[in-house]
N, C-alpha and C positions, 0 to 999 in steps of 0.2 A: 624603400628601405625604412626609411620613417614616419613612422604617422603620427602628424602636428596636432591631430586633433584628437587621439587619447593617449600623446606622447610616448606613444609605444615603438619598438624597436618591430621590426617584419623578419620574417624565419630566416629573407636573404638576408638580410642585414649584420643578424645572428651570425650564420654562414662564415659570412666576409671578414668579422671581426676576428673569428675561429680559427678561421683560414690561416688570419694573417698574424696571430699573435703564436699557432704551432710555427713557425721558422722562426719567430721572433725569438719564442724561450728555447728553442734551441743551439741559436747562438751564441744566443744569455752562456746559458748551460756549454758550452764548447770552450765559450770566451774564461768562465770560472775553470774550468777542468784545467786548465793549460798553463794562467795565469794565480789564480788566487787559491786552488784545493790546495789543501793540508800538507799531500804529495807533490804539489807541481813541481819541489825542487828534484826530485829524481827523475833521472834521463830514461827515454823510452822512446820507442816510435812514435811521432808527429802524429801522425792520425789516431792511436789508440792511447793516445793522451785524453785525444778529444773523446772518444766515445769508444764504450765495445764492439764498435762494429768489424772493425778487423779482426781480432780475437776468432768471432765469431763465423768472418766468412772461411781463415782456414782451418778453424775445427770441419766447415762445413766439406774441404781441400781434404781434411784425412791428414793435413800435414803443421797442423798447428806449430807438434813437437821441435819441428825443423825453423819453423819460424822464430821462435821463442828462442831454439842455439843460437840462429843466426844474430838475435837482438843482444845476445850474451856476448857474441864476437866483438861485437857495433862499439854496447855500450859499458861494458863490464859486468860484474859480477851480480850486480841487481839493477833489476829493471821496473818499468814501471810498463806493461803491454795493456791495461785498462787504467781509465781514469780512478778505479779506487782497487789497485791491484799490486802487489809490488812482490816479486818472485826474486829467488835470491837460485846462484851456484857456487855454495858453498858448505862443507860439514858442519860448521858451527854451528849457520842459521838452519840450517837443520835440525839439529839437536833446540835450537831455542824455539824454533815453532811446533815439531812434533812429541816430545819428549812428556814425561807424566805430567809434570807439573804447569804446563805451557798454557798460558790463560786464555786457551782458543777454544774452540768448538769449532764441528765440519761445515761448510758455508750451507747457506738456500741449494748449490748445485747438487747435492744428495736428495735434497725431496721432490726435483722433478725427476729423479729417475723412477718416480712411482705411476705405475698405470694410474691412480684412482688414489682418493685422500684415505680409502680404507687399508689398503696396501702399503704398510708401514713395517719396514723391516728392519733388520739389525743394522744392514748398510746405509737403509734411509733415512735414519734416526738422529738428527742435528743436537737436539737436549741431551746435556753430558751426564747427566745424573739417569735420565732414561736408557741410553746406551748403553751406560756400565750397566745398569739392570739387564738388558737385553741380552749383552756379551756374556754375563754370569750365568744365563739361563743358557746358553747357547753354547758354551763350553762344555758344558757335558757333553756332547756329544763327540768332543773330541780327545778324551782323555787317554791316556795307555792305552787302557784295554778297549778300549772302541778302535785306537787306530792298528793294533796289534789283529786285531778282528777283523779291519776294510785291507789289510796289506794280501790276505788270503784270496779277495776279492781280485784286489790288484794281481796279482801274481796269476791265477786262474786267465784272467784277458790276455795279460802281456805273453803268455805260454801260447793261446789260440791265434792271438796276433802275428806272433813267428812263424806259427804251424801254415798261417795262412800264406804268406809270404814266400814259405818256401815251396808250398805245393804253385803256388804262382810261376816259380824260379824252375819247375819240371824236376824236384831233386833226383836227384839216378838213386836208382833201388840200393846198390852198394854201399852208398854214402858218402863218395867222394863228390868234390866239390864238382859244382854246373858251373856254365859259365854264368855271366853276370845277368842279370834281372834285366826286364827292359826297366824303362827310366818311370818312378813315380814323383809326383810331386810330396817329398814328405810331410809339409804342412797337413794335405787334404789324411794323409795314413795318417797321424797322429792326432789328428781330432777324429778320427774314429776310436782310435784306441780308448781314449782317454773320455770321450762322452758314453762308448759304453761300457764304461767304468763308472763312471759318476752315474751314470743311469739306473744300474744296477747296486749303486750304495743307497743312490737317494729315493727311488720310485721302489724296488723291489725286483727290479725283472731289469736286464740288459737289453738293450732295443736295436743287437745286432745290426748295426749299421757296419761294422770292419767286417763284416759276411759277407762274402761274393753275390750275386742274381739283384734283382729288384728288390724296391724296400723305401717306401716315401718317406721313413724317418730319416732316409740317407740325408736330405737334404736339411736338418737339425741345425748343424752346425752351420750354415748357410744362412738359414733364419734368426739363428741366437747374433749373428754379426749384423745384420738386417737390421733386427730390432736393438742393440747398441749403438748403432748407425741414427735411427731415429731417434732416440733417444735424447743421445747427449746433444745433438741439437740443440735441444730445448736446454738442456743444461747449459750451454754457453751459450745463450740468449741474451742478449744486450740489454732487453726490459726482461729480467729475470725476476723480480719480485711481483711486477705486476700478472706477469705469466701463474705463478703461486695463486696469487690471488681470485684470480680468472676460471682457474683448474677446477676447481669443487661447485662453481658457477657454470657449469653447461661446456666449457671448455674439454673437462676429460674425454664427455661425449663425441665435443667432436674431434679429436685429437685422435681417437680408438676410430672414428670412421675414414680419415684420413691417413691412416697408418699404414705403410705397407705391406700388402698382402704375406709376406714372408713375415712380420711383424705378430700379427694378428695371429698367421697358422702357430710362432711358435707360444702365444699366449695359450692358445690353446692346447698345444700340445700339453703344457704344464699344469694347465686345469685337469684334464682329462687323467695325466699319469698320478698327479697327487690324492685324486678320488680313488685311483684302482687302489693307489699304494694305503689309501685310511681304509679299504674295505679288509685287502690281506690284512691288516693290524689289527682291526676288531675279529675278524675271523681265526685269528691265531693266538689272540686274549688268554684263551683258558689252559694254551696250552704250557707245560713246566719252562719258565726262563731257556734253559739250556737248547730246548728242540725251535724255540724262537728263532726269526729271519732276523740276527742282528748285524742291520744293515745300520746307515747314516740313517735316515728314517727310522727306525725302529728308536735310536738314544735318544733321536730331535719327540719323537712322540711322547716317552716316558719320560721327559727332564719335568723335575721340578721347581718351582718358585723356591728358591730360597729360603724369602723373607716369611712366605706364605704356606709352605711342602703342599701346594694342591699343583696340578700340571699346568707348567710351563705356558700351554699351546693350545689353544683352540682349533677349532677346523679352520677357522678364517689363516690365522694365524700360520696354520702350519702352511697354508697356500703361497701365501707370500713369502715363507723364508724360503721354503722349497727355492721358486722360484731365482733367489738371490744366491742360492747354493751351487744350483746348476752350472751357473757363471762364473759364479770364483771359482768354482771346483773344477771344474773342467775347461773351459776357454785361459783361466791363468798358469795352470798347467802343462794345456801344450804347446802355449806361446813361450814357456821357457825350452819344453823339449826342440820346439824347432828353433831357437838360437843355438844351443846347443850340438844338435847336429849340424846348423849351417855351418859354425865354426869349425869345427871337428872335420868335417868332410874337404873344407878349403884348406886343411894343413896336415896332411896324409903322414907326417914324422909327427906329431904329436896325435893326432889317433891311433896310430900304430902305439906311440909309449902306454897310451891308455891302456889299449886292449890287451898289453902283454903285462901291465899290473892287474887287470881283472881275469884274467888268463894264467895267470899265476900263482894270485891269493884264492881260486874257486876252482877245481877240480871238474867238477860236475854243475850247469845251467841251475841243475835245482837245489843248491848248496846256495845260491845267491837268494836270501831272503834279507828282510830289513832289521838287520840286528846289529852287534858290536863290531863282525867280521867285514861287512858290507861298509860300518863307516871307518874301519879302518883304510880305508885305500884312499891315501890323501892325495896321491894324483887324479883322483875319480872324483873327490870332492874339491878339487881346485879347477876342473875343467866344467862341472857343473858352473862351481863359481862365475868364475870368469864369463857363459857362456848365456847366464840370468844378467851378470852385470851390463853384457853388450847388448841387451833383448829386455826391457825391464818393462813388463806384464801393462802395466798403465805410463805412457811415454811422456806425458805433459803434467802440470800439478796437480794435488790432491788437494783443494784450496781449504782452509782454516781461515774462521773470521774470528777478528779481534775480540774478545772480551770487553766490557766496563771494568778502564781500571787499565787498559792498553798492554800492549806488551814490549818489551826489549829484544830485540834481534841483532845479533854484532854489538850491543851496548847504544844503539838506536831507538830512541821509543816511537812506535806506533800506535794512532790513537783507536778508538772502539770502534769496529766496523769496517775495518781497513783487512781485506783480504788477503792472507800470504801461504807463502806456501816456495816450495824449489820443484824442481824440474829432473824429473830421473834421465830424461836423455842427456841434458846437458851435463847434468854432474857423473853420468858416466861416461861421458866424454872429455872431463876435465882435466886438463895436465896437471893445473895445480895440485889436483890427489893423488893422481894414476901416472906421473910422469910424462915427460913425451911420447910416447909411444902408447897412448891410454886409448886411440881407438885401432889398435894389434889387439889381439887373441892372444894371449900369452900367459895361461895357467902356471906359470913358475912365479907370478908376481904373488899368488898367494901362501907360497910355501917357504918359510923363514930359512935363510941362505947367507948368508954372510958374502960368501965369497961370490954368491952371484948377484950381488947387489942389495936382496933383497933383505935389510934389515929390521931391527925390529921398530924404526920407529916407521922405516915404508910401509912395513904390514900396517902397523896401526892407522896411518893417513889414509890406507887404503880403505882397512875397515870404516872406518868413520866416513867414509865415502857411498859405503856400500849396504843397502837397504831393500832388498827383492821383495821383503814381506813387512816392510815399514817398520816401526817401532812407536812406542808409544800405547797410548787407552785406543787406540785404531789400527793396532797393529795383525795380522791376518792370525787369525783364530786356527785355521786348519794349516798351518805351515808346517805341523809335524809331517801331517798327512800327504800333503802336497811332494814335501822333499823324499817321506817314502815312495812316492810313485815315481818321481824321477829319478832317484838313484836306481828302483830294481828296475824300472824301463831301460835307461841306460845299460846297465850294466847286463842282464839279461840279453839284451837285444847285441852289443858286441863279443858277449860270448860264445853264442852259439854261431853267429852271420858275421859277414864281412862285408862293411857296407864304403861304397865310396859317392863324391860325388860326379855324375853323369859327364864323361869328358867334352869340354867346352859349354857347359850351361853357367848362366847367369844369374837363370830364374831367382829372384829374392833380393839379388844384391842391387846396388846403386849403379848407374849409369850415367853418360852427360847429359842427355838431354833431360833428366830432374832436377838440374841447376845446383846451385851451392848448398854444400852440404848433406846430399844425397848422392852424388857421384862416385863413391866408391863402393867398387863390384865387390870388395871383400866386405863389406857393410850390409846385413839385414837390414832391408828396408822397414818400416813401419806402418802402418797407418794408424795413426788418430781418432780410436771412436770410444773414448775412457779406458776400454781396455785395447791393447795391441789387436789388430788384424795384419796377417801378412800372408805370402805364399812362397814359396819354398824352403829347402831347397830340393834343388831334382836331383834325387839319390838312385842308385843301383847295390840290389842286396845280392848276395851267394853265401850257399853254404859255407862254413867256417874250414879256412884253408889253414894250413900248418903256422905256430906263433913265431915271433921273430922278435928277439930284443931289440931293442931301438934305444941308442942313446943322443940326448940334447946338446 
């Protein structure tokens, strides 16, 4: 081990000291995390005091979300589930951590969601001053007339998606009702829908996947949760900085070789469709504005720099937002439609009240476009409500790191570095906002009522509760767009069809054997991979049978 005679130290020696000093600082490091951090005085689970390792193994479960209610149950309203981590279930801290003015920035967890250090996007962009730039270039693309222009898009799919559905359903030539569908799972239909939807805004071409026969893109939507799956992993990494650090070091390398094959295919898929999609656009250059493909792609290619009026967007460029668009756009989407109809199908007297306000205020399927008539039907838009509240797109926090110069939360100060953030499952879960009865389905809590409780300072508690598309300098850029394709989906799809759900399936909801917190069959279940993944519910469609008023 040693040698006396050039007082040198031997490679074992080395080894042993290495060895034995890695458990040593980790105890070190356990023993401060628990006792002496900055945080140690707030209550949290034992072991993820000590280290992220828990965190991290049920991000790895899918069921983080659940973990983090449960620690809300335990310990109250804020917790501490990492050693420099401290989540709160509450509107206030809400508003104190995401709001304009709030001295935070998005943590390190946004820049491992990048394949590669050249891949930098709107989403993965930590610097506050970079992102506003980013988001102001990015915005064009979603202005009136851009989304007044994708709703025609929308509308076009949602029309062939019906058409689809009924020819499924064997319509009778007459046109009176068939009997009822066999049973689909609606999750797997509405990520068809809605990817080629997004496909055909953002690439230039719909990649017919809600088409009947064969077709390898079918499995898209498969790879895009694949590769979120892998992903946030890494993002809820225990050594998350040194992971950063590692990444531009040979690490991305092998991280793309290790990746799972559904991972990889969908990387490529999005190489591939964004070259077709830059070839149409140079190809269509000369032609008048007006005869242009003005898709999402088409505004993301012509935006300009601001500061600069030269374009926005390089090829690099447009490759990576592409790719972050795909995602919001369409996986955020139809993880609210299928809350939406989970609820909706488990309470057969208030889908029925729906269908006979949208049955009422629309004459004719193709009178429902996305305009003032469509938002007028406020039991349509309190059932959406409600239906994003119990389903909320990303289930766990959206973490924010402290500033220099710290920040106040409840009139608490946190110092620089200290990670915070709330919890969408749990504060849509919360009595203190939503009253008891806050995990019911219940679209009358958003429509002002006096006599049925619901007042105006409940609406307000409520609102202040409720955030599908976040708020703040981080708040979802395409939400206009988003809420057009859910209300004409919605409302389109109960017009014409009569859909319920498949008698005795459970598909989607909670069960006993998923333990506390997950055990209610009326509960869409979740999983945990930054954005929601789930599966059902198992619905049966039929032609549209005769309407029927239905009162509450």
């Amino acid at each position: 081990m040693f040698d006396s005679s050039t007082g040198d130290m031997s490679f074992v020696g080395w080894s042993i000291v290495l060895f034995s000093l890695g458990p040593l600082l980790l105890l070190t490091n356990a023993i401060y995390n628990v006792f002496f951090h900055p945080l140690a005085h707030i209550p949290g689970p034992f072991w993820g005091r000590v280290s992220g390792t828990p965190s991290w193994y049920y991000a790895y479960r899918g069921d983080r979300h659940i973990w983090l209610w449960k620690q809300f149950q335990i310990h109250g309203n804020r917790i501490r589930p990492e050693p420099n981590t401290v989540l709160f279930c509450d509107p206030q801290a809400y508003a104190d951590i995401y709001s304009m003015k709030s001295n935070v920035r998005r943590s390190h967890f946004y820049e491992a969601l990048r394949r590669n250090e050249r891949e930098n996007t709107t989403l993965t962009t930590i610097d506050v001053a970079e992102h506003a730039k980013r988001r102001k270039r990015l915005s064009q693309c979603f202005t009136e007339k851009s989304v007044r222009a994708a709703s025609k898009f929308v509308i076009k799919h949602v029309d062939r998606w019906l058409h689809l559905i009924m020819e499924e359903n064997g319509r009778e030539e007459n046109g009176t009702a068939a009997e009822w569908s066999s049973s689909v799972d609606f999750s797997e239909k509405i990520d068809a829908l809605i990817f080629d939807i997004m496909a055909d805004l953002s690439f230039g071409k719909s990649f017919e996947i809600k088409e009947p026969g064969d077709n390898p893109l079918k499995l898209t939507p498969h790879n895009i949760a694949e590769y979120m799956k892998f992903y946030y992993l890494m993002c809820r990494f225990p050594f998350l900085k040194a992971l950063l650090w590692l990444k531009p070091r040979g690490l991305d390398q092998l991280i793309e070789s290790i990746a799972p094959p559904a991972a990889r295919q969908y990387s490529r898929f999005v190489d591939d469709s964004v070259a077709r999609r830059i070839a149409l656009q140079k190809a269509q250059s000369d032609k008048p504005e007006g005869e242009r493909r003005q898709d999402m792609f088409h505004f993301l290619a012509k935006a300009r720099d601001p500061d600069t009026g030269r374009l926005a967007y390089d090829e690099a460029a447009l490759y990576a937002e592409s790719s972050f668009l795909i995602v919001a756009g369409s996986d955020t989407t139809a993880i609210s439609l299928s809350g939406i109809f989970f609820y909706l199908t488990g309470d057969p007297r208030r889908c029925e009240k729906l269908v006979d306000e949208i049955r009422t205020v629309f004459e004719a399927t193709e009178d429902i476009v996305y305009g003032p008539r469509l938002l007028s039907c406020t039991y349509l838009k309190a059932c959406v409500d409600e239906g994003m509240r119990l389903t909320p797109t990303s289930p766990s926090e959206l973490p924010r790191e402290v500033l220099p110069g710290g920040l106040r939360v409840k009139g608490e100060y946190y110092p620089p570095g200290t990670i915070v953030g709330t919890v969408p499952w749990a504060n849509s879960r919360s009595a203190d906002i939503f009253g008891e009865d806050a995990e019911v389905y219940r679209p009358e809590r958003w429509i002002l009522d006096d006599a049925a409780g619901v007042t105006k300072e409940a609406l307000a508690r409520a609102k202040s509760g409720f955030h599908p598309f976040l708020s703040g300098p981080c708040n979802c850029i395409g939400q206009n767009l988003a809420m057009a394709q859910i209300l004409i989906t919605v409302a389109r799809t109960l017009h014409r069809l009569d859909v319920r759900r498949t008698p005795g399936s459970t598909l989607g909801g909670g069960s006993p054997g998923l333990g506390w917190g997950a055990r209610d069959r009326n509960q869409l279940q979740l999983v945990d991979a930054y954005i929601s993944l789930r599966k059902g519910p198992e619905v049966q469609f039929r032609q549209r049978a005769a309407v029927t008023s239905v009162k509450l």
